[in-house]
NUFISE-662898 format. One record per residue (C-alpha): x, y, z. Coordinates in steps of 0.25 Angstrom, whole numbers, plus 5000, padded with zeros to 4 digits. Example, Ala and Ser with C-alpha at 12.3 -4.5 7.8 and 13.67 -1.06 7.14 Angstrom:
504949825031;505549965029;
END
This chain:
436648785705;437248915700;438448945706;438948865716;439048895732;440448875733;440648985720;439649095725;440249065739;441749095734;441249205724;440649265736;441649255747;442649335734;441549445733;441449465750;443049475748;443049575739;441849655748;442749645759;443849695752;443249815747;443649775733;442549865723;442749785711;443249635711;443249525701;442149385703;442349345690;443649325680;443149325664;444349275659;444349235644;445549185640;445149195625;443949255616;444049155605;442749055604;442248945594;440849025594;440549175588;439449205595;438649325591;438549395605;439949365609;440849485610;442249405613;442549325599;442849455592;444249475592;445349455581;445849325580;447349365586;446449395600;445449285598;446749185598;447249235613;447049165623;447449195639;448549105644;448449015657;449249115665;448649225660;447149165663;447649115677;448349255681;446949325678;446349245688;447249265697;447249425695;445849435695;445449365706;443949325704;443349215710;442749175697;443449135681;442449125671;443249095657;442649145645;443049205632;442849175619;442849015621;443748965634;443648845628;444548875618;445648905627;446648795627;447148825642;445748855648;445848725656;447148775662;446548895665;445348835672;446248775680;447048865685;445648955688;445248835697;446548805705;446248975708;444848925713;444248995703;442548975698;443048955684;441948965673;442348945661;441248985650;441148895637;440348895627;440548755627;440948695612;442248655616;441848605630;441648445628;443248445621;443748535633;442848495646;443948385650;444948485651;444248545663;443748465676;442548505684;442948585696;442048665708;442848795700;442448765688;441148775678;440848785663;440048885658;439448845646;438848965636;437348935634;436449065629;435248995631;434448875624;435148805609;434348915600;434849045609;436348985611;436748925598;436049075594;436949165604;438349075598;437849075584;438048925581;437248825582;437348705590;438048775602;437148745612;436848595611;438448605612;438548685625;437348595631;438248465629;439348535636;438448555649;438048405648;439548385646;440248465657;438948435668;439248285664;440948315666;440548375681;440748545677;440148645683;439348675671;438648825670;437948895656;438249045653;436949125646;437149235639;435649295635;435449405622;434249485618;433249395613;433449295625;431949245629;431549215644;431049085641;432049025632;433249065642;432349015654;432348875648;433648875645;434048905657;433148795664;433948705652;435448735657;434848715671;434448555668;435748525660;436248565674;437148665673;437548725687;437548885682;437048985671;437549095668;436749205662;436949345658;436449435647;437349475633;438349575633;438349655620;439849645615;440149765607;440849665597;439649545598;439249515584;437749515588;437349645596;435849645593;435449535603;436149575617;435149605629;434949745637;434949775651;433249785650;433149665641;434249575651;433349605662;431949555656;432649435650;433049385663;431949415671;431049345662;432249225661;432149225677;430549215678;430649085670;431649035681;431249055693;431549195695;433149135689;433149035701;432648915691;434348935685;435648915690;436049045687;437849045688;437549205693;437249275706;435649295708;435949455707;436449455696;435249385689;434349455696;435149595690;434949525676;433449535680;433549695682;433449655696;434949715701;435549855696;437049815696;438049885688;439249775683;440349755688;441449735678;442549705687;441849585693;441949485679;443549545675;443949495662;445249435658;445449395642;446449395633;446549565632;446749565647;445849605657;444649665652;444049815654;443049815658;442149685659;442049545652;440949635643;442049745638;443249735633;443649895636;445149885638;445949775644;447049785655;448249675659;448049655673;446649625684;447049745692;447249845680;445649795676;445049805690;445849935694;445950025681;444650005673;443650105674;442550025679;441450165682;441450155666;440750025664;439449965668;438049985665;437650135665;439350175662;439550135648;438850075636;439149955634;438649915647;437349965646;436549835644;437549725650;437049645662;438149525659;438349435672;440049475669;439749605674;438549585683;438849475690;439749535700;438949635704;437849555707;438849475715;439349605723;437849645724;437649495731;438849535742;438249665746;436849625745;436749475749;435149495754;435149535739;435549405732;434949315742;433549395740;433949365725;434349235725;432949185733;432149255725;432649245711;432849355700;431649465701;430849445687;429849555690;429649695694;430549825692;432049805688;433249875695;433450015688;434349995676;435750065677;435650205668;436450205655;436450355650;437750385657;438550275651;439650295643;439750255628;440450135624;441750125619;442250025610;443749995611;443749835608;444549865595;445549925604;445749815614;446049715600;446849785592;447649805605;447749665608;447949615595;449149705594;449749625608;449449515600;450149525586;451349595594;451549475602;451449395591;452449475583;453549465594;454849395591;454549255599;455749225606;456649095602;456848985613;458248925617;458048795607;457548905594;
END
């Protein structure tokens, strides 16, 4: 199925919105984590790393409902850490929805059979359930065994309680064509509507940094993964055609950062999902004061080998609103698997990476033992 006509149709009407409002940079997509702690460590992961004080914040109802509001996107996807864990997530979910918000909330599922009957299954609404592949690669990529035949009873579980029910895939160096292909032709009989797939972003503070992919390997991966599947048609693939079909080395996109705006427990976050560089209170101070012309593919570092769907995504989108012909001609085909690949973005110019995480927690961890030091003030009965 993939995304649904009435969410492409929506999501497309924004976009068209935005064209005609000569708007250069827009959001489609609010990442809104309202915590980072989670009941895994996985090795890959770049969010589980903080003092326990930071790990221990959560965003409030209001604050989680005011970002959507001040941001605007068409589309919430809830991530962290481990939403689950959240106590007021349903409230939030909720609220999302009444705004007429595509709310995906991603899960990594261990908790999901205690809290599914907090939620009920609405047009607005799907699960995303984090799956890296067959048992041997994910219970490998969450370093504990055991995780995936939980995650798959959770599918049965939420298809059988009427959810919109989609997988997320994160691939690292060392991914085989075959093995991923029949996963995917696995996920796709259990019947889940939508996957989700995107190569690993190497975290500066991951644990494992030996195993993530670079642009030249991303590219042969999936070109090899979509000639076992029908030129990617055989999936359905949560994701714009384009946007697969630049995960090929078919499409020369830089990212578009703005596009997938993130809002945690820091603020709003400089300059992507990816990077935490700096963090600012407000929508507008993100969208209006960053320095965008500093990031991207070919402008710094630590965006040389990312092809993450959160930062491509969008510009396979905007790429599909100016050049309709384009993602029809795509979405008939299928992905290319064979011949020369678009010219790959040069990466001598870019500038070195900084690395200024240290800053950012010792900033908020001193907001958060002043706040706790203040006096608390005694009500009328005290």
């Amino acid at each position: 199925m993939g995304i649904p006509l009435r969410q492409s149709l929506s999501i497309g009407a924004y976009v068209v919105r935005q064209h005609l409002a000569g708007r250069k940079r827009y959001p489609l997509v609010l990442m809104l984590e309202p915590l980072f702690r989670c009941n895994l460590a996985c090795a890959g992961c770049g969010k589980i790393d903080y003092p326990d004080k930071i790990l221990n914040q959560r965003l409030s109802v209001d604050d989680a409902l005011a970002a959507i509001d001040e941001c605007g996107a068409p589309v919430v996807v809830i991530a962290g850490g481990e939403p689950l864990l959240h106590r007021e997530l349903p409230e939030i979910v909720r609220g999302a929805i009444a705004r007429k918000k595509y709310v995906t909330v991603c899960t990594n599922a261990l908790l999901l059979e205690k809290k599914i009957d907090l939620y009920e299954p609405n047009p607005y609404f799907n699960w995303s359930i984090h799956l890296d592949g067959d048992e041997e690669m994910h219970d490998r990529s969450v370093c504990q065994k055991g995780v995936y035949d939980r995650a798959v009873r959770a599918i049965e579980l939420s298809k059988k309680k009427g959810f919109r029910t989609n997988i997320n895939c994160t691939l690292f160096d060392g991914a085989e064509a075959d093995k991923v292909a029949n996963f995917f032709d696995k996920v796709r009989d259990m019947g889940v509507e939508g996957i989700t797939v995107s190569p690993g972003y190497a975290y500066e503070r991951a644990p494992d940094q030996q195993h993530f992919l670079n642009r030249s390997r991303t590219k042969q991966l999936f070109r090899e993964i979509f000639k076992r599947g029908n030129k990617g048609k055989a999936w359905p693939f949560y994701q714009s055609s384009l946007f697969l079909d630049f995960l090929a080395g078919n499409q020369n996109y830089q990212c578009t950062p703005w596009g997938n705006p993130t809002r945690n427990v820091f603020g709003w976050q400089r300059p992507c999902y990816l990077l935490g560089e700096g963090y600012v209170s407000t929508f507008k101070e993100l969208m209006e004061e960053t320095d965008w012309e500093r990031y991207g593919t070919g402008n710094y570092e630590k965006c040389a080998d990312c092809m993450v769907h959160c930062g491509f995504e969008a510009s396979a989108v905007t790429d599909a609103i100016k050049n309709p012909l384009k993602l029809a001609w795509v979405g008939l085909r299928g992905v290319k698997i064979d011949g020369p690949m678009a010219p790959e973005i040069p990466l001598h110019n870019a500038r070195p990476a900084e690395y200024v995480f240290s800053s950012h927690v010792e900033k908020k961890l001193a907001e958060i033992i002043e706040s706790e030091q203040r006096p608390r003030h005694l009500s009328a009965a005290e």
